[in-house]
N, C-alpha and C positions, 0 to 999 in steps of 0.2 A: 530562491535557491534554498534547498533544504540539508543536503548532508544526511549526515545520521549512522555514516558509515564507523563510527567509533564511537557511537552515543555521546556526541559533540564534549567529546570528555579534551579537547584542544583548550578548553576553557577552563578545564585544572591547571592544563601549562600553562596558561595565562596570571591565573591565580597566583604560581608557583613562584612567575617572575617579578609579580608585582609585589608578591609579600619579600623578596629576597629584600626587594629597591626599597620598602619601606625600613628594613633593618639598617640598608646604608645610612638613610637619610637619617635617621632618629639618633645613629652614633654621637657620644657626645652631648648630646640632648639634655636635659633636665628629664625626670620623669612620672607622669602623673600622680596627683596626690592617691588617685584609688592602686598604683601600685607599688604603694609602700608600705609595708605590711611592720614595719618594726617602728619601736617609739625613737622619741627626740635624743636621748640619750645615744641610743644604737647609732643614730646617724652622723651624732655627734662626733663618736669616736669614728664611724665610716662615712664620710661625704663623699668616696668616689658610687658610692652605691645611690646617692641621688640623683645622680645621671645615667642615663644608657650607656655602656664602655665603648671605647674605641678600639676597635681591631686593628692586626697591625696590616703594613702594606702587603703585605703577602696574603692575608685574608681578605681584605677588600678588595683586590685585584682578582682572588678567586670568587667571590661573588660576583662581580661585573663581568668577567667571562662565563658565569653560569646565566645570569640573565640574557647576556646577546646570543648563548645557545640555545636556553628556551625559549626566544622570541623566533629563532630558528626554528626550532622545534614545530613551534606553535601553526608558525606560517603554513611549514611541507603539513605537517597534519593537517591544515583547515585544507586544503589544495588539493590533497590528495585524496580528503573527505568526499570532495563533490566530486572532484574524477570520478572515483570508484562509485558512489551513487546518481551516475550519469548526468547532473547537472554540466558537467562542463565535459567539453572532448578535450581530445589529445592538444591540438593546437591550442586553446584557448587555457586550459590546465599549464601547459607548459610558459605560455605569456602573462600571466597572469602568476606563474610562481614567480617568475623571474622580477616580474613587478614589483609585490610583496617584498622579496628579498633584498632589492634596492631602495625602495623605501626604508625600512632598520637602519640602511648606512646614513 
């Protein structure tokens, strides 16, 4: 199966939601020695700047809603990809979204 019907650009939304999910996870975190750009003193006075910050729950919650939409997003694109470039017909585009979409849950 090929697609191509949007220049398989489903795979930015992809990118889009995986980079959100990497920001949850790093909250909180420590943060690499190459992204610390100020000396011992600076940190001294600031050691919340050694970690990645924590958002609050209302941020976090709006990023985990933005992920489970473009995982939606991602799915109707790729699906509607090969529909419209005739890999898949009508019956099998439509079971095969519906697939997709129960799988995320």
């Amino acid at each position: 199966m090929s697609g191509g019907a949007f220049d398989y650009k489903q795979y930015n939304i992809r990118e889009i939601h995986e980079t959100i999910q990497s920001e949850l996870e790093r909250m909180g975190n420590p943060k690499p020695k190459e992204e610390l750009w100020n000396d011992k003193a600076y940190y001294d006075k600031h050691p919340e700047e050694l970690n990645w910050p924590i958002e609050s729950d209302a941020v976090v919650n709006a990023y985990k809603t933005a992920i489970d939409l473009l995982k939606k997003a991602e799915v109707y694109t790729q699906r509607i990809d090969w529909y419209i470039s005739g890999d898949d017909g009508e019956e099998r585009f439509l079971r095969r979204l519906k697939e997709d979409l129960e799988a995320l849950s």
